[in-house]
N, C-alpha and C positions, 0 to 999 in steps of 0.2 A: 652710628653703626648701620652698617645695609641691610633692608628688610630682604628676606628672602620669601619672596611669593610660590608658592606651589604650582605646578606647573599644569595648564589649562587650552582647553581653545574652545572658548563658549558659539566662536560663529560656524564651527565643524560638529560640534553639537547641535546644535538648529540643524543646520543644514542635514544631516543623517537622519532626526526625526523628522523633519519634512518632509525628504524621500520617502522613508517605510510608511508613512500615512497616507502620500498621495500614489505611489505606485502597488498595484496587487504583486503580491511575493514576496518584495522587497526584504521584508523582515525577513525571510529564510536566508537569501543572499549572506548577511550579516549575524544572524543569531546566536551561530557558534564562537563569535569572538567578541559577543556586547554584553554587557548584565549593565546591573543600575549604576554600581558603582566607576563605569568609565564617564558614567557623565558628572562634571563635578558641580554644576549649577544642580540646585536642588530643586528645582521647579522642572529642570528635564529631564533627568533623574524620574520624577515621579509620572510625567509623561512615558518614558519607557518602560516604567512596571503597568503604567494602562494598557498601554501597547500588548505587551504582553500578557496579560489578563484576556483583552479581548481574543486575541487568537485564539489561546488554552480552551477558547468557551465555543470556538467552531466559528470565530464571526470575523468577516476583514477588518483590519484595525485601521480606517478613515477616521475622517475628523470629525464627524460626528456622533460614532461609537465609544471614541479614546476621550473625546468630550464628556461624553455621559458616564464615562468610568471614572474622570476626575472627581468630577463632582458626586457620584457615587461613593468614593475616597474619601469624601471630603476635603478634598484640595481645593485651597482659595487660590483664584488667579486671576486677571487680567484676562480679558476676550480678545481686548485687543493684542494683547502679549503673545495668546495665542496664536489667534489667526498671522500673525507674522513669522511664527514659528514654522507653520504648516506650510507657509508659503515659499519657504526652503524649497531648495530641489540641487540636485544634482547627478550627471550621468555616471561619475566616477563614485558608488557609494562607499564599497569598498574598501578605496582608498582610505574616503575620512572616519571609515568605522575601526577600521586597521590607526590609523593615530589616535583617536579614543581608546580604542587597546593600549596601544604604547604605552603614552600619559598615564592613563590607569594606573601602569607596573610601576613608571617613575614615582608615581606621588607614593605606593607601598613602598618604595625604596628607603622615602621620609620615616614612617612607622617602623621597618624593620632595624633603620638607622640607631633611630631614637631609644628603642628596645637595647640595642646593643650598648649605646652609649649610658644609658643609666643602669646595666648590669656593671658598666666597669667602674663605677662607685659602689657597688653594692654587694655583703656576700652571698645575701639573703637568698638566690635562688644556687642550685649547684649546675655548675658550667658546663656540666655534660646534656644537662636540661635544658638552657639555654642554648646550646650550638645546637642542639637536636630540632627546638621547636625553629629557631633562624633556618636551620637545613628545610624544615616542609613549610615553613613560610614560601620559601623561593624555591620554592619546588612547586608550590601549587600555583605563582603567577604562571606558571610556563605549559600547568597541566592538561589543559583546553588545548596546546596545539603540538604537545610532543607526546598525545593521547593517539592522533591520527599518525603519528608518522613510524612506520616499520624499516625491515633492511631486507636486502633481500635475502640473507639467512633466514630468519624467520620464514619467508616465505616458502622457503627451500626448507625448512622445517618441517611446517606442515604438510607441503605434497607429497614427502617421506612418512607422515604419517598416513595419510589416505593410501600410497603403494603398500603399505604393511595391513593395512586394514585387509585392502583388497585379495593380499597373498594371505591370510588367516584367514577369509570367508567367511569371519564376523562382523565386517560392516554394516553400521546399521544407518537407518533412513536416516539423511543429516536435516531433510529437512520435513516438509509437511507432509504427511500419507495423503494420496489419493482416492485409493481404495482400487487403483487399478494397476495388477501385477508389472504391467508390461513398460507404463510409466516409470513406476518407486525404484522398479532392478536395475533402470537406465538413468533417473538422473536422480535417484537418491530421495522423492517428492518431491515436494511446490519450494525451492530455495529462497531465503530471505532474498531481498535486494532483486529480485528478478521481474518482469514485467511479462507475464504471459497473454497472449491474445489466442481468445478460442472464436474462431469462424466459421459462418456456415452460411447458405440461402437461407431466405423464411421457411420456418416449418422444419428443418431438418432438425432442432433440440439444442441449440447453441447455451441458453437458459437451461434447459433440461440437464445438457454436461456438468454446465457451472455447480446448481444446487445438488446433484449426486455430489460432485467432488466438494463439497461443502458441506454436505451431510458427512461423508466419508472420514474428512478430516476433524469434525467436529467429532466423533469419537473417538478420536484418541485425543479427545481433551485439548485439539487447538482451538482458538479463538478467531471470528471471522468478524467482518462488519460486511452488509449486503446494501448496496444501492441499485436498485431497480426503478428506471423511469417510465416501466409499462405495468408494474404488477406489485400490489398493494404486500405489507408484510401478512397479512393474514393467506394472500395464494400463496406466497412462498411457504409459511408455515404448513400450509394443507397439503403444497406437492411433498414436504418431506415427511409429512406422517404419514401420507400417503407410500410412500416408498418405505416407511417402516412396518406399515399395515396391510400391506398388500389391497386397499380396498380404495379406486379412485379418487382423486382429489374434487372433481366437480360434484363427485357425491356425497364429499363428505362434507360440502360446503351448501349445497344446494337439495338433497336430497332427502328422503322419511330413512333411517337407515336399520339394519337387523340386528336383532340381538346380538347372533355372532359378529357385524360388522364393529360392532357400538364394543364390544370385549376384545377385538381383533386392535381396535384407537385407543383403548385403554390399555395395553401392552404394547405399544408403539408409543404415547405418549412416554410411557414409564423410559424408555431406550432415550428421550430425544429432549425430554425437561430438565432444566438446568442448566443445559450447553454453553459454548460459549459465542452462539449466536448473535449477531447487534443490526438492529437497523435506527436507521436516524429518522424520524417522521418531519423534520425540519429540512430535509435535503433537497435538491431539485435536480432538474434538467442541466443546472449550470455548474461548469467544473471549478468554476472559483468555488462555490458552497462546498460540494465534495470532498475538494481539497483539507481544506479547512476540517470538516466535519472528520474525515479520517485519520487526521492531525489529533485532534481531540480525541476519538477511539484507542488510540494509541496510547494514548497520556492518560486517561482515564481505566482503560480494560488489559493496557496491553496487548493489543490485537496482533496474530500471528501473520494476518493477508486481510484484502478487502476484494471483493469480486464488484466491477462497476458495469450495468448489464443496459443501454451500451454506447459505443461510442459515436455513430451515426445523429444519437439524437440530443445529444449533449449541445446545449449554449454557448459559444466562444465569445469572450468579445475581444476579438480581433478586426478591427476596421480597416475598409480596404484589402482584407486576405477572402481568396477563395477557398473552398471548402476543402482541396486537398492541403490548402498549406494550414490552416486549421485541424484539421484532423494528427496532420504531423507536429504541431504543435502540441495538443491533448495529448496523445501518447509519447512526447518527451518529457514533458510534466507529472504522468504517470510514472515511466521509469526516476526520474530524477527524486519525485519523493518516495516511491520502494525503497531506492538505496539510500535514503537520509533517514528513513524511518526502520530502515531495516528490516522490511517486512514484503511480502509477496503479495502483488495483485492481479489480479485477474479482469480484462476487460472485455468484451466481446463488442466483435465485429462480424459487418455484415457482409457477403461477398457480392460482386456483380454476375448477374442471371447471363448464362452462356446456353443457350437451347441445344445448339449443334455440341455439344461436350460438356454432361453437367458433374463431372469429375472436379473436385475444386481443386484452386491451384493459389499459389502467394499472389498469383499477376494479377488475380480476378477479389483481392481488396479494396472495399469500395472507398472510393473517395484520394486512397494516399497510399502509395507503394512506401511510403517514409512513415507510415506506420511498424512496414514489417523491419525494418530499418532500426527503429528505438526498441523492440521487442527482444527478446533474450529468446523467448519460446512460441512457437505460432502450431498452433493444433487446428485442423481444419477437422470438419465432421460431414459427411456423406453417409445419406439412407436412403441408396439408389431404390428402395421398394417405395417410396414417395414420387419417386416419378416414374415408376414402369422400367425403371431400369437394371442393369447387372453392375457387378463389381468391373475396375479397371482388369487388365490381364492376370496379371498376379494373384487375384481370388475371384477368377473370371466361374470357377468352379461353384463356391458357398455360396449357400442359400441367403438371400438376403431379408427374407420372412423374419421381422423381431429382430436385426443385427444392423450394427452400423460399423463403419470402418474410421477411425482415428487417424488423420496422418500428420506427422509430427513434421512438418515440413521446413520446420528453422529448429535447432536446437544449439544455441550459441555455443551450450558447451558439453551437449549429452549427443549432439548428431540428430540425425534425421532418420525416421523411422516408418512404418505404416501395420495397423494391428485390426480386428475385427473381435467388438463386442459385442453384447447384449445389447436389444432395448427394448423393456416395456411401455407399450403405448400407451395403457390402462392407467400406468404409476407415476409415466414419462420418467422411468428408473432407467440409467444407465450400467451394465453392471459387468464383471467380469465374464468369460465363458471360458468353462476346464477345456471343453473340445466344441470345434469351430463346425456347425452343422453344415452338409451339401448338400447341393440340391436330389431332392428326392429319397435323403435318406430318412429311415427314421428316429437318428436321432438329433434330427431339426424339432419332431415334433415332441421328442423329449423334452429340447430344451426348452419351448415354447409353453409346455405347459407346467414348467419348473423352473420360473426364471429368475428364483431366487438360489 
């Protein structure tokens, strides 16, 4: 009688975990159609839950991380087994992660088979139990890829739901508050999946923006993770109790400070303990770590957005590219895991210094015009009172004393805008204004000394 072998391809197996160990990303490429069970050797199998172990934990899964998870496993193996394994490669990975899918559903075909065929000897379960459980058997091989796929009804669905939203004028924020009106009423807040770039020269609060709108959002209870490669998490903690205390941040880090000051920190703490704030003290300068690390925020905290503060000084290893195609690179990577992680982030960029017109513009992106290119939202910041200057024509009028100007100069899908806020020097608090002060009026110096 002819054996029937189960159906396999153990050298498309190597070959997949090769790749995802020897190239960074890789594993993304592939993740949403591989679990253990498409491997059906059982030594690579367990290779791929290291694999995946390691990521989960913030770390690239190389061969000598996924090594040390084996044997952390306790998986007994062959070095040399291994390292032959590793030494896999292939350009098409894809492909052979896509026929490990395949394979996979064929050998469940065996089990589902099986099931069926020793029901039809048997009365022992009722038949309406069995087709049922066979119905979500072969409903969940298929569930990973007929999860992503919609019609365009649905889609047609729901933009009929947001026109009726919009005609009842109880639409509410779909996505993260900012805390700033002119934003939330225009694109709804910070949208999952979106890649926002905030820009500025030095000195004008590019940082400053970020942590307001990160403070903002963290009270209404979203969750943020923060990567800053110039400022330790204790400045960041101090600029936002700062901004809930009204009482400087270098004083309150550095300074003897007052009773009322020290009672003013204790009612700003009580506002700002508990949030759902995160930093990674294991992060760096380089964007493979980041990645990674906000991979793991995700998985761990559930995080709503990540603010990455910024991209000029970020590590690429990209050999042989120059800094502009590096940078276009880091912020496709950016967007590309918002939208897999379905969560919003924030990066900041720096702009190129223009003497003769220091009004910013998209063109004056330093490093990569193919930044603003992967970007969904590009917010520039101007506080022409740092350089002796006025506003462009259009608010050639208001006082620029304590204000800065917002301009929304890409909105993929909310348009392009330009507004005039508040800002605190003292708090580096960014914050709304009910009425936009002029020059010489007074209620500039209203605002100035109410700028909460």
């Amino acid at each position: 009688m002819e054996i029937k072998v189960q159906l396999r391809d153990e050298d498309a197996e190597k070959t997949v975990l090769g790749t995802i160990i020897a190239e960074r990303d890789a594993i993304e490429q592939v993740r949403d159609i591989l679990s253990e069970e498409c491997f059906y050797n059982h030594f690579h199998a367990e290779i791929y839950k290291a694999i995946l172990q390691v990521v989960s934990s913030g770390n690239r899964a190389d061969l000598i991380f996924v090594k040390s998870k084996l044997e952390e496993n306790g998986v007994k193996f062959d070095i040399v087994e291994y390292m032959k394994i590793v030494s896999c490669h292939t350009f098409d990975l894809y492909q052979y992660a896509s026929r490990l899918h395949d394979l996979r559903i064929r050998r469940a075909f065996y089990s589902i088979g099986q099931y069926l065929v020793s029901n039809s000897y048997t009365e022992a379960e009722d038949i309406e139990d069995v087709a049922k459980k066979v119905n979500d058997d072969m409903a969940s091989l298929f569930k990973s890829s007929s999860t992503t796929i919609s019609s365009i009804n649905e889609g047609i669905e729901n933009v009929y739901k947001m026109i009726n939203e919009n005609l009842s004028g109880s639409k509410p924020l779909t996505g993260t508050p900012t805390g700033f009106e002119k934003i939330d009423s225009k694109s709804g807040g910070l949208q999952k999946s979106d890649l926002i770039i905030v820009a500025g020269e030095t000195s004008q609060g590019k940082t400053s923006l970020a942590v307001s709108m990160m403070r903002n959002a963290s009270i209404s209870d979203a969750k943020i993770a923060m990567y800053s490669m110039e400022m330790k998490k204790e400045q960041i903690a101090a600029r936002i109790l700062s901004m809930e205390s009204g009482v400087p941040s270098n004083q309150i880090m550095y300074s003897r400070l007052t009773d009322s000051q020290i009672q003013a920190i204790d009612k700003g703490i009580g506002n700002i303990i508990g949030k759902g704030i995160y930093f990674d003290d294991r992060s760096t300068s380089n964007i493979d770590t980041i990645i990674s690390s906000i991979r793991y925020m995700k998985l761990k905290y559930d995080i709503d957005g990540a603010i990455v503060d910024y991209l000029q000084i970020l590590n690429v290893n990209m050999k042989g590219a120059n800094k502009e195609q590096q940078m276009g690179d880091v912020a496709r990577r950016l967007k590309n895991l918002a939208k897999d992680l379905d969560i919003w982030i924030i990066a900041l960029s720096q702009l190129n210094r223009d003497k003769d017109n220091p009004v910013p513009s998209l063109a004056r992106l330093r490093d990569s015009g193919q930044i603003a290119e992967a970007a969904d939202v590009v917010m520039l910041i101007y506080r022409p009172e740092v350089k002796g200057k006025n506003y462009p024509e259009e608010f050639s009028n208001l006082s620029t004393k304590n204000t800065a100007m917002i301009d929304i100069a890409k909105g993929r899908n909310i348009g392009i805008m330009k507004f005039i806020c508040g800002f605190n020097p003292s708090t580096t608090m960014f914050y709304n204004l009910d009425s936009v002060p002029v020059f010489g009026s007074t209620t500039s110096e209203m605002v100035d000394e109410n700028p909460f």
